[in-house]
Structure formats: structure tokens, C-alpha cells
N, C-alpha and C positions, 0 to 999 in steps of 0.2 A: 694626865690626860690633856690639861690647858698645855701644855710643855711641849707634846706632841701635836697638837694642834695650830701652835705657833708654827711647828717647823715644816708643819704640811702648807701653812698656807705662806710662807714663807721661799718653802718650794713651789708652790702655783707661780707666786709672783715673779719668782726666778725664771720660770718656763715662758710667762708670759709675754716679759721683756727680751727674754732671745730673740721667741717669734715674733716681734714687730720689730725686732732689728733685724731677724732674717728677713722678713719682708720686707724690710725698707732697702735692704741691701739688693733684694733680687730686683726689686725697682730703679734703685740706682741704673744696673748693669742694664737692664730693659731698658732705660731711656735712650742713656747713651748707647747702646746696640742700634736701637732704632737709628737713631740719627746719622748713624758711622753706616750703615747697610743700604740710604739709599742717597745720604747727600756727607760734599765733601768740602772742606774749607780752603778757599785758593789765594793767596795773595795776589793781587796783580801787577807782575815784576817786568813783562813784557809790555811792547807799545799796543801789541794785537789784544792781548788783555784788557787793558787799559777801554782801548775801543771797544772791549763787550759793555764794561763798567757803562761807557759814557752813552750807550745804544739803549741800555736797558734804562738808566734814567732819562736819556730822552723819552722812552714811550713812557716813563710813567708821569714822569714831572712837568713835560711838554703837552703830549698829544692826551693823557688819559685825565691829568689833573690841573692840566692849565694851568700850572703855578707860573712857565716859565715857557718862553714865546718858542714857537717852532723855527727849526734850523733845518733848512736845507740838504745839509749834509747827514740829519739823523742822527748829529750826537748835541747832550749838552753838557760844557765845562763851563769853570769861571775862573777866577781867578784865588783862589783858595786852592783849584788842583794845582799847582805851581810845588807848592811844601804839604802836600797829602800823601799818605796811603792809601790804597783799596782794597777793599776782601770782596770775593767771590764766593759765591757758596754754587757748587755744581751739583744737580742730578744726575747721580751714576748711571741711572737706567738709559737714559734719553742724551746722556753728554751734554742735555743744553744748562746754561747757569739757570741757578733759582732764584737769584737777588743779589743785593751787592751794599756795603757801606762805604762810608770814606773814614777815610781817619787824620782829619789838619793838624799836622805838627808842625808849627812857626818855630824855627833857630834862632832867629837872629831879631833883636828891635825894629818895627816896623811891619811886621809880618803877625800880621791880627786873626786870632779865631772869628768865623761868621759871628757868634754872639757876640762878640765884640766889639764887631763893625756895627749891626744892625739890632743889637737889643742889648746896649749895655746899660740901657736906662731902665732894665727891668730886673738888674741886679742890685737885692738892696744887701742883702749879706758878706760886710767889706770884707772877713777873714776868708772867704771862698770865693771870692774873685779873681779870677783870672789876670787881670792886671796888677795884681799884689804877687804875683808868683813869678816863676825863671819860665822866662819863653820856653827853652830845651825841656821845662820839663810836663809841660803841657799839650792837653789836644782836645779835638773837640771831634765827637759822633756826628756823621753828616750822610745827608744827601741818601739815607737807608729808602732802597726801592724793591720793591718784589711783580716783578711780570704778571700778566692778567693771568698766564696759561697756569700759573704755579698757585693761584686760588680760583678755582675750580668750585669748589666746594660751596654751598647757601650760604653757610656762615662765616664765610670768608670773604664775601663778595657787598658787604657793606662796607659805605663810608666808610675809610682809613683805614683798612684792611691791606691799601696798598706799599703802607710807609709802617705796617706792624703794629698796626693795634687790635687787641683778640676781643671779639665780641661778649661780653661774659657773661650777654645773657642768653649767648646760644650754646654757652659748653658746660657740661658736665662739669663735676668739681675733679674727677678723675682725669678729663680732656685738659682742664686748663692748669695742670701738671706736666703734661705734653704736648702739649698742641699752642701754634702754633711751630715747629722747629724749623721753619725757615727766618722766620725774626730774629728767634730767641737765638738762635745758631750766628744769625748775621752780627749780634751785639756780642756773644761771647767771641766770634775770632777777632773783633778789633778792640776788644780788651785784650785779647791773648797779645794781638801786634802790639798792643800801647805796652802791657808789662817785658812784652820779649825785646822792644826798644827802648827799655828803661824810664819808660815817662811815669811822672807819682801821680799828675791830675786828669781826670777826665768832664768833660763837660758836654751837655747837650740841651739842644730846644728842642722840646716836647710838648705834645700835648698832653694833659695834665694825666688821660682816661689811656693815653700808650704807659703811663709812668704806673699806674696802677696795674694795666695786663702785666708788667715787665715784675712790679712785689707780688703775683699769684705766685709766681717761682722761686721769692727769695732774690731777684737783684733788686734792692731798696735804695735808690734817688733822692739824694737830699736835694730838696726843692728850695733855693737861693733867692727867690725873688717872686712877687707875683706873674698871676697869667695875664699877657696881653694881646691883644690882634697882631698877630703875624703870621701870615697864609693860616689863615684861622685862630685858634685859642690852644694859645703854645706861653710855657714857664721853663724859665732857666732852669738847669738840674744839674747835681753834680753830684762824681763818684771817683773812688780810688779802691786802690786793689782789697785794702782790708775792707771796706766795707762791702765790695763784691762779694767776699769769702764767708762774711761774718753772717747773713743769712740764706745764703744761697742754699736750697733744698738739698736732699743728699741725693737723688739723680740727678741734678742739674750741674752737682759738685763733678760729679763723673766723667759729665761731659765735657763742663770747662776743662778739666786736667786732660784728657784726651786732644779737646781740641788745643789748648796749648803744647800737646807733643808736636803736634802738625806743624802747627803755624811754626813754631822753635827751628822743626826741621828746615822749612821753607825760608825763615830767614838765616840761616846759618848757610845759606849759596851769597848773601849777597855782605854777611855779618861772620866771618870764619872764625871760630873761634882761637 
């Protein structure tokens, strides 16, 4: 009887562990479904591109959050776009873009990541510094913008909701699984660009409460230095591919592999194999 006992519940537990893998698998393909059925990942390869990039952070970095003076012309660059990337992330429905990141990849000596220039004094962890590393194989997340029209939503419409930080005391525990995917979307295609052009480091200034929306999903930021004022209460942070992989939730894994098919395809026009 004990014999048969074991192996019934032996069987339960075998039943049980499918269903939360089948479930977690049908969530995978749900996320990434969502995200592939209304937004799309664009690099900006073109000069007309480029100009949406530099439009959209004007209205957000200029006119909506005054970090950075207003320009005449309606766009803002600096000089870091000189050796940057951009990603795009487009609404299908509407064609218009939903947000945009940068991605500074310096070549050559001389040619400094923004943290570099403006908060190397708030790097205190030497083995993850950027200056101890090969220019070519570094970059830095920059200049993440998302459009007023693309947070619509109450909970989206607080303080830094414009540069991707998720509210977490306005979401469900189910929500901040999914939600936001124009952020989480905008960080995964320029990782996808950072690993599809070979770079091993990644680095970024954040605010400490974006670095925590961003581990609800599993991308965990090692934090290199303390937070100090800069356009608010922003800390170094830094990330490479295995540590992107090594917690990323299993719909979120989805997505990134998806979106780095994209991105692959996209730089394989200017990167032939």
C-alpha cells in the first residue's frame, strides 16, 4: 500500500510539474506574441530614421522633461551620436514609432561612453569599468525615450515613465510580467544590436527604481557604483550577455530570441555575412 502510495503521489508530482511548465511555456509564447502582433524592432540605418530617433527625443528630453535646451530645428543630438546605434521600436497599427534607444559604441582611443565623460567618478568597482576594457568591445544604453501618445494609460503617466520606469505600485504582479513592452522591448533590441555587433560590455546610467522595474523580468544590472545627481538620482550599472540570459524570465527569453532574429536580419543589410 505505502509502495503504491509513493508512486501515486510521485505521479501527482510529475502531473504537476508539466502543468506549470506547460504554463509557463504558454506564457512565454503569450508575451512574445503580444509584443510581435502590435510593435516592431527597427534599427535606424537611414538618415530619415535617424531624424525620427532625434525628433522623438527632442519632445521628450527638450520640450517634455527639460533636461536638454530646445532646438529650433526639433531634433536633439550630441556628440556621442557621431559612433552610436539607434533602435526604433514601431506601432504596427498606427505606423507611428513608440520609442527609441541609443546604443554608443566608441572604436577607437579617445571616443568616451557618456558615463565616462560625465560620471566616471561614480564608478567605484575597477574590474567593471569601462576604462579597463577594449573600446571595440563596449557600449553604453542611452538617450531611451518613449512619446507622451505611447503612455496613455494612468499608470504610465507618472514621473519617469517617459525614460521606462514601471510603476510597481500601480501593477499587478501578472502586469509587471508584461507590461511595460515598449521599454522592456526598447532595452532588449539594443542588446540584441550590442550582441549581433559583437560587443561583450554593456553599460548604463539609471535610475536605481528603472534598474529594479527592468529585475521584475529577470534583466538583473549589476550596480558598479553609487547613485548620484545627475538629471536626477541615477547609478552606474552594468551588464553582459550571460548575465542577460542567466535570469531572464521564460517569456521574456522568447522575446529576446525573437527579437534578435529581427535585429540579425536587419543588420545582416549592412553586416553580410
Amino acid at each position: 500500500m505505502a509502495s503504491n502510495n509513493n508512486r501515486l503521489l510521485s505521479t501527482t508530482k510529475s502531473i504537476k510539474k508539466a502543468w506549470r511548465n506547460y504554463q509557463k511555456l504558454r506564457e512565454a509564447k503569450a508575451i512574445s506574441k503580444h509584443f510581435s502582433s502590435y510593435l516592431s524592432p527597427q534599427i535606424a540605418l537611414s538618415e530619415s530614421l535617424k531624424d525620427e530617433v532625434y525628433k522623438i527625443r527632442h519632445d521628450v528630453y527638450c520640450k517634455e522633461l527639460k533636461l536638454e535646451p530646445l532646438h529650433e530645428q526639433g531634433i536633439e543630438t550630441d556628440e556621442f551620436d557621431a559612433f552610436s546605434k539607434h533602435c526604433l521600436i514601431k506601432h504596427l497599427n498606427s505606423e507611428n514609432y513608440a520609442g527609441t534607444i541609443r546604443l554608443v559604441t566608441p572604436q577607437k582611443e579617445g571616443e568616451l561612453l557618456p558615463i565616462e565623460k560625465y560620471c566616471s567618478h561614480s564608478i567605484t568597482d575597477e574590474k567593471l569599468s569601462p576604462k579597463n576594457m577594449k573600446r571595440e568591445e563596449i557600449c553604453e544604453f542611452s538617450r531611451l525615450a518613449v512619446p507622451a501618445q505611447f503612455r496613455r494609460r494612468a499608470m504610465d503617466k507618472f514621473a519617469g515613465a517617459a525614460t521606462g520606469v514601471i510603476d510597481e505600485n500601480s501593477y499587478s504582479e501578472n502586469e509587471l510580467r508584461c507590461f511595460p513592452f515598449i521599454a522592456i522591448g526598447l532595452y532588449m533590441s539594443a542588446a540584441s544590436l550590442g550582441m549581433g555587433l559583437g560587443l561583450k560590455h554593456a553599460f548604463v546610467m539609471m535610475e536605481p527604481r528603472l534598474a529594479r522595474s527592468l529585475g521584475f523580468i529577470g534583466i538583473k544590472f549589476v550596480q558598479i557604483g553609487p547613485a548620484i545627481d545627475y538629471h536626477g538620482t541615477r547609478a552606474p550599472y552594468y551588464i553582459n550577455a550571460p548575465l542577460l540570459f542567466k535570469n531572464l524570465s521564460p517569456g521574456f527569453r522568447v522575446m529576446l530570441n525573437n527579437l534578435q532574429d529581427v535585429i540579425d536580419d536587419q543588420l545582416s543589410v549592412i553586416q553580410p555575412k
